[in-house]
C-alpha positions in Angstrom: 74.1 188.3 -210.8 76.3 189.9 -213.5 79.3 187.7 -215.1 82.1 190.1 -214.1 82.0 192.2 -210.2 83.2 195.2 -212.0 79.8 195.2 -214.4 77.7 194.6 -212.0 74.3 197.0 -212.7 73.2 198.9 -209.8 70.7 196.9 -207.7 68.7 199.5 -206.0 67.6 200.9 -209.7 67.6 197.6 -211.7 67.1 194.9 -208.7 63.3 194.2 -210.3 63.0 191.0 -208.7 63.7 192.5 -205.4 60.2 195.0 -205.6 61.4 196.7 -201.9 65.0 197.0 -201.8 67.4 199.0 -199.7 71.2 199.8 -199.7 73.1 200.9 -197.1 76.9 202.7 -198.1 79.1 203.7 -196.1 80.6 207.3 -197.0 84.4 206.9 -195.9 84.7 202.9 -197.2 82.6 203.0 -199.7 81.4 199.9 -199.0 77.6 199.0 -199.8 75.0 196.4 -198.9 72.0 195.9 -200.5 69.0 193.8 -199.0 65.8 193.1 -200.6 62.3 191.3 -200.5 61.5 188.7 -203.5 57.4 189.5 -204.0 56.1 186.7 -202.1 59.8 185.2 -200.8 62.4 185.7 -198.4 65.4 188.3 -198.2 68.3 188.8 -200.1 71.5 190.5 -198.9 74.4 191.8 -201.6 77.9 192.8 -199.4 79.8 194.5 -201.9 80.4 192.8 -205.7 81.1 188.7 -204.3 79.3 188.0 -201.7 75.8 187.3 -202.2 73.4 185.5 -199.5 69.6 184.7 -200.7 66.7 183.0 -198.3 63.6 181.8 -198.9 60.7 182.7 -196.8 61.0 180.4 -194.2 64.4 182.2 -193.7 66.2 179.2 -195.0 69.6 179.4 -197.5 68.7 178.8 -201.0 71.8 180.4 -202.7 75.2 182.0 -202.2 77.2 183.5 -204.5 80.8 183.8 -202.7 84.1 183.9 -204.5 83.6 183.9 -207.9 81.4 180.6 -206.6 78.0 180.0 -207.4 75.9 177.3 -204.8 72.4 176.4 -204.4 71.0 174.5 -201.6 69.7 170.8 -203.2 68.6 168.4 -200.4 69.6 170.2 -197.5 72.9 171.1 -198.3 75.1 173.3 -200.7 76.0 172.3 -204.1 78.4 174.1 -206.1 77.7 175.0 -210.1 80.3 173.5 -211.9 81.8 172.8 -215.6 83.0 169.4 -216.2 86.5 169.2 -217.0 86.9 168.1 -220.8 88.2 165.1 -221.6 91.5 164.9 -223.4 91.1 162.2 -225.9 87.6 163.5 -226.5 88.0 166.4 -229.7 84.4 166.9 -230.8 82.3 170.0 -229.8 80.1 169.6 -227.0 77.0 171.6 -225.4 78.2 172.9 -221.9 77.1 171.2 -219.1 76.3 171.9 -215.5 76.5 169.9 -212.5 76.1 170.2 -209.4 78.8 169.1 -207.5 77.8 169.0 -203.1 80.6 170.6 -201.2 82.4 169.2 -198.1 81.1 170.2 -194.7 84.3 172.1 -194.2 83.4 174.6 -196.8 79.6 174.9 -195.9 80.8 175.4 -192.5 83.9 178.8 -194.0 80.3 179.6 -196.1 78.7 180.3 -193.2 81.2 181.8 -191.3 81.3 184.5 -194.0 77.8 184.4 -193.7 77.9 185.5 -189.9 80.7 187.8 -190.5 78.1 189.3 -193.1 75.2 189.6 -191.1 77.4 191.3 -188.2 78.5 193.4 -190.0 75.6 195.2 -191.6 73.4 194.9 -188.0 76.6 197.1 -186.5 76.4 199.4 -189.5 72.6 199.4 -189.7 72.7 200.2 -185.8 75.3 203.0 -186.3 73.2 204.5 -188.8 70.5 204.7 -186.9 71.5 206.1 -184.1 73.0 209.3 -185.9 71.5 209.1 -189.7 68.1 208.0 -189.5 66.3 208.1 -192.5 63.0 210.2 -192.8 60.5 211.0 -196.0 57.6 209.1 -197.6 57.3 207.7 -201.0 54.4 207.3 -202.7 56.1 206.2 -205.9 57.2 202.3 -205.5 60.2 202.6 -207.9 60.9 206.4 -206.6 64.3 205.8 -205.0 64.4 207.5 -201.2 67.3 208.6 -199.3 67.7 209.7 -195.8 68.4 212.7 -194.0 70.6 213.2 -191.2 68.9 213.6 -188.1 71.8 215.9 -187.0 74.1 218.5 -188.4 76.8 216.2 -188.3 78.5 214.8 -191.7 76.6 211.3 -192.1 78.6 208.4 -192.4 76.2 206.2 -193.7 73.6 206.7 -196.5 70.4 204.8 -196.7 67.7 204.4 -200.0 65.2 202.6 -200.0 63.2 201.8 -204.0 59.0 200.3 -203.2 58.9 201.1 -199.7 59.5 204.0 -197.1 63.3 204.4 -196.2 62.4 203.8 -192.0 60.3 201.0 -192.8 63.1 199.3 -194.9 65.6 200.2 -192.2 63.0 198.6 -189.3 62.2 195.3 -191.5 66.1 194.8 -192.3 67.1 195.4 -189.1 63.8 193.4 -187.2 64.8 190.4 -189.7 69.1 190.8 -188.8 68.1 189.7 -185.6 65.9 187.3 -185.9 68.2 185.2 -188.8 71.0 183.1 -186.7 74.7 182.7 -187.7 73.7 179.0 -189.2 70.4 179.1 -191.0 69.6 176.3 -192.1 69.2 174.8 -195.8 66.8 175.1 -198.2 65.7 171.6 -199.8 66.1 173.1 -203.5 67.5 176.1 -204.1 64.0 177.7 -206.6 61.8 177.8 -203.6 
């Protein structure tokens, strides 16, 4: 994840740890998701710059990265990566620390709200799109970047590329796995599995 939205790099090209990868945009919003397969782990889904949702592969939450906030799942529940506040009386130079600080249920529970809201939202647009923009062509290049074709003359509202897999098999596995996920996964018991 890149220090500042605005210089994010472009996850379907450089998203190396994501070997099959995917991003859906839609033409008039220009809004983008982009969802993609650890090698040997579970999904990840990018909505736009903040908003970041990865599972491991027993679909469970390992990290979110929502609102400038980053979490990790330790023990079965979210932690939030924080700085320690400095002490005042305290004037010599210190190595940064980290620690992780649990958040309250409350906040796991707006976390995964956004979460749902998420999820919704890219099964509608992933549905849309495949009812009037489904993508066709092969690859046999796994870092050869696909996009579709309209499967009409009309303008397509929605493009989708896919980078290490075939563009309809991307949209089938995303769309097979949005349905399958619920609203409240549950938590991963550390956050590096």
């Amino acid at each position: 994840m890149a220090r500042e939205t605005h210089d994010r790099e472009d996850l379907l090209v450089e998203g190396v740890n994501l070997p099959e990868r995917a991003r859906l945009r839609h033409s008039a919003s220009g809004r983008e998701w982009v969802i993609g397969w650890r090698k040997g782990g579970g999904p990840a889904i990018y909505d736009g710059p903040d908003r970041v949702y990865q599972f491991n592969r027993d679909n469970q939450l390992r990290r979110v990265y929502l609102e400038g906030s980053k979490l990790a799942a330790q023990g079965g529940k979210l932690c939030e990566l924080k700085r320690p506040e400095p002490s005042p009386t305290d004037d010599r130079i210190q190595k940064v620390q980290l620690i992780w600080q649990p958040i309250d249920s409350a906040s796991q529970q707006n976390i995964l709200q956004q979460w749902a809201e998420t999820r919704q939202q890219l099964l509608d647009a992933l549905q849309s799109a495949r009812a009037r923009d489904l993508p066709t062509g092969v690859t046999t290049d796994p870092g050869a970047i696909v996009t579709n074709s309209p499967q009409n003359s009309q303008t397509s509202e929605y493009s989708w590329e896919s980078v290490g897999i075939a563009p309809e098999k991307m949209l089938d596995r995303t769309h097979g796995w949005l349905v399958s996920i619920t609203d409240n996964p549950e938590m991963a018991a550390q956050s590096n599995v």
